[in-house]
C-alpha positions as protocol buffer text, in pm:
chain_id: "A"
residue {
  index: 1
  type: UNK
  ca { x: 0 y: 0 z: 0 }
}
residue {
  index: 2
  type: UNK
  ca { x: 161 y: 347 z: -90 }
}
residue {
  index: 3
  type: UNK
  ca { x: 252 y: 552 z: 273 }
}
residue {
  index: 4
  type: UNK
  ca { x: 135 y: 828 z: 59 }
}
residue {
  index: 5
  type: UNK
  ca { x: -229 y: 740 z: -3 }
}
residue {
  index: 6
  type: UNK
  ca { x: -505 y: 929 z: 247 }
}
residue {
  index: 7
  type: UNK
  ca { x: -681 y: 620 z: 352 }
}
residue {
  index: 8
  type: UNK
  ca { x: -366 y: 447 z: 411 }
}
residue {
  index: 9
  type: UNK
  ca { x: -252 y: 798 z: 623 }
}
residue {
  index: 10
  type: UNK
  ca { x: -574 y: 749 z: 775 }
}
residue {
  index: 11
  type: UNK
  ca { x: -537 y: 414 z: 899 }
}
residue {
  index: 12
  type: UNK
  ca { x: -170 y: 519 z: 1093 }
}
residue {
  index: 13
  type: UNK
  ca { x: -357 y: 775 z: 1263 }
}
residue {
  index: 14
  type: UNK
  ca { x: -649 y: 549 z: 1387 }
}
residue {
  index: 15
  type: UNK
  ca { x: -330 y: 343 z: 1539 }
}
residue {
  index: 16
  type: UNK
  ca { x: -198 y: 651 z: 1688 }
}
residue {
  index: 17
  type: UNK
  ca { x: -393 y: 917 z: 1724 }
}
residue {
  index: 18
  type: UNK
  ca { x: -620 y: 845 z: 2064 }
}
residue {
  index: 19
  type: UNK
  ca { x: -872 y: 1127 z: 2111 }
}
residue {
  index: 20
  type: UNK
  ca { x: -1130 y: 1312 z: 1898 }
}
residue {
  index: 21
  type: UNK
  ca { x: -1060 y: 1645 z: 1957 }
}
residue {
  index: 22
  type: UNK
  ca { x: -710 y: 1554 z: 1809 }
}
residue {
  index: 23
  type: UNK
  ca { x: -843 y: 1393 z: 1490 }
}
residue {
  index: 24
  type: UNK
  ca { x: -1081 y: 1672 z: 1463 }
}
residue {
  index: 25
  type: UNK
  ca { x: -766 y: 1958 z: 1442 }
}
residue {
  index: 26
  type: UNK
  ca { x: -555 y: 1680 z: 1125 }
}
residue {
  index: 27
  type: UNK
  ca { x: -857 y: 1697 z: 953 }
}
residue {
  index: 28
  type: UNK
  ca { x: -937 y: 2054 z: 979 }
}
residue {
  index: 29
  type: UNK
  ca { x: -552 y: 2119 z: 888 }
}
residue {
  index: 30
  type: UNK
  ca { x: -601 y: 1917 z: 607 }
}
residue {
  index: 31
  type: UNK
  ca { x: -861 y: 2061 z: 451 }
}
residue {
  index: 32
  type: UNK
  ca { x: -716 y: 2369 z: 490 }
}
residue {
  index: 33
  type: UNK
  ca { x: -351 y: 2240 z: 312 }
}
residue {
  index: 34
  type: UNK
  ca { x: -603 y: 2148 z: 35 }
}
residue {
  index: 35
  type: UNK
  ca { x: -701 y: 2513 z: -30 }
}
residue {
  index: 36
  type: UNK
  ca { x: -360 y: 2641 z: 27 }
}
residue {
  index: 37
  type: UNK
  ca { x: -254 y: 2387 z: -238 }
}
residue {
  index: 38
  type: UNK
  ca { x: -498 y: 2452 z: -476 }
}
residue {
  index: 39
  type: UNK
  ca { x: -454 y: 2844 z: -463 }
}
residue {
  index: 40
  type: UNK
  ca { x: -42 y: 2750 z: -516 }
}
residue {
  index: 41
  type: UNK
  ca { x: -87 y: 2520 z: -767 }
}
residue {
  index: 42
  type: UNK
  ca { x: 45 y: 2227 z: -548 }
}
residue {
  index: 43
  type: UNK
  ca { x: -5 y: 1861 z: -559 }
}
residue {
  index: 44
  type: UNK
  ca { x: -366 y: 1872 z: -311 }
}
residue {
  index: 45
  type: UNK
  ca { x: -319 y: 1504 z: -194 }
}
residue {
  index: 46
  type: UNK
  ca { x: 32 y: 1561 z: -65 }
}
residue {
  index: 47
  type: UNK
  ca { x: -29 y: 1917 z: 74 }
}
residue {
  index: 48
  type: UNK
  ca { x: -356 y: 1723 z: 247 }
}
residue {
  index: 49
  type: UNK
  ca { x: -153 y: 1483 z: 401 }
}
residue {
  index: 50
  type: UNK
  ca { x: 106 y: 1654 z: 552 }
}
residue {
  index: 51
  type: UNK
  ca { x: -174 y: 1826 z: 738 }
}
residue {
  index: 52
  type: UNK
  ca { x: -255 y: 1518 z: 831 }
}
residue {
  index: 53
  type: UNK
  ca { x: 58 y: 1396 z: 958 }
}
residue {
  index: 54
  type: UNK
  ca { x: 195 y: 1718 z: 1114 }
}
residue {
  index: 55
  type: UNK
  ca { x: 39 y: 1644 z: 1479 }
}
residue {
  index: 56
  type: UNK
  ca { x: -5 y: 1287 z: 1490 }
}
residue {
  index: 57
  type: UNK
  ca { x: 207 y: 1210 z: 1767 }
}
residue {
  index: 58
  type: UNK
  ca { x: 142 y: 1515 z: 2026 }
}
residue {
  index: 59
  type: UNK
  ca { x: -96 y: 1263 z: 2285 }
}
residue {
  index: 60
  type: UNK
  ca { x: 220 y: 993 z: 2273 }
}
residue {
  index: 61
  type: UNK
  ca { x: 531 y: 1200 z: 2268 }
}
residue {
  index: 62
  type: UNK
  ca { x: 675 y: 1205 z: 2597 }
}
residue {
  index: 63
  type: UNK
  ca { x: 753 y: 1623 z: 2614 }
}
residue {
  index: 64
  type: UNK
  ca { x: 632 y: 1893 z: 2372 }
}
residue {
  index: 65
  type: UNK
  ca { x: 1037 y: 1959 z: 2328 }
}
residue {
  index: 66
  type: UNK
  ca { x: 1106 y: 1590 z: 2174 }
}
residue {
  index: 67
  type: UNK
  ca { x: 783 y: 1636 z: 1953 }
}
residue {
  index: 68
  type: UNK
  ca { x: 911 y: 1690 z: 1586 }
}
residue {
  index: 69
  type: UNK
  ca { x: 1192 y: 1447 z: 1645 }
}
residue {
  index: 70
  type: UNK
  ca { x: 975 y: 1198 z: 1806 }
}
residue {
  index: 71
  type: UNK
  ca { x: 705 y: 1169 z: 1538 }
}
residue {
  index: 72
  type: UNK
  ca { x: 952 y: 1158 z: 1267 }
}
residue {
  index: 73
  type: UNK
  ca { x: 1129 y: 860 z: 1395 }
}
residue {
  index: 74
  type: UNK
  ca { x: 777 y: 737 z: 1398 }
}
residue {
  index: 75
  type: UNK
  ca { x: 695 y: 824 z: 1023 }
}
residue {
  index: 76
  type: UNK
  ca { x: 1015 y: 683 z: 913 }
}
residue {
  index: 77
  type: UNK
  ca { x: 961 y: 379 z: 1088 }
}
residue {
  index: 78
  type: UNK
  ca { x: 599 y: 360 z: 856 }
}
residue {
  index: 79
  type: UNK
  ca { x: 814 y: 429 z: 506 }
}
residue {
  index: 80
  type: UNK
  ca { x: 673 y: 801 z: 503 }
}
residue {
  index: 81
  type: UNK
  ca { x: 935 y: 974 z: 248 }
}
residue {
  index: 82
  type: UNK
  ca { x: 1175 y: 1221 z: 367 }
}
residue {
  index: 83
  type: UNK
  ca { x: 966 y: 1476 z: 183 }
}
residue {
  index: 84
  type: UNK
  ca { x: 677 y: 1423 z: 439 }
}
residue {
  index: 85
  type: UNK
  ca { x: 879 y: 1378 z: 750 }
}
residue {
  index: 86
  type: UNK
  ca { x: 1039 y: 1692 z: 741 }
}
């Protein structure tokens, strides 16, 4: 399955992501990559799921400081390009 697919993205966060109120904010960031993409001329789909990705880990990263580093270990781990992590 490509890493870069939504519904596969979508299927990492239901193994991560642990409350609603934190799904609620990917999906409301991803929507709004999706317009910023469009009005860019961007690829929407990748733009989306960045927005997807970009919080996924804040309920299981042990401090707010290790947060970036933590979830891209994590995303790395999954076969997420190098593109998405950072």
């Amino acid at each position: 399955m490509d890493v870069m697919d939504r519904e596969h993205t979508l299927e990492f966060l239901s193994q991560h992501v642990k409350t609603d109120m934190l799904m609620k904010h990917l999906l409301s960031v991803e929507a709004s990559m999706i317009g910023y993409a469009h009005k860019f001329g961007e690829p929407e789909e990748q733009w989306g799921i960045a927005g997807l990705l970009h919080d996924f880990d804040w309920e299981i990263c042990p401090t707010p400081e290790d947060h970036p580093n933590f979830g891209a270990q994590i995303l790395r781990d999954h076969g997420y390009p190098e593109e998405m992590v950072r």
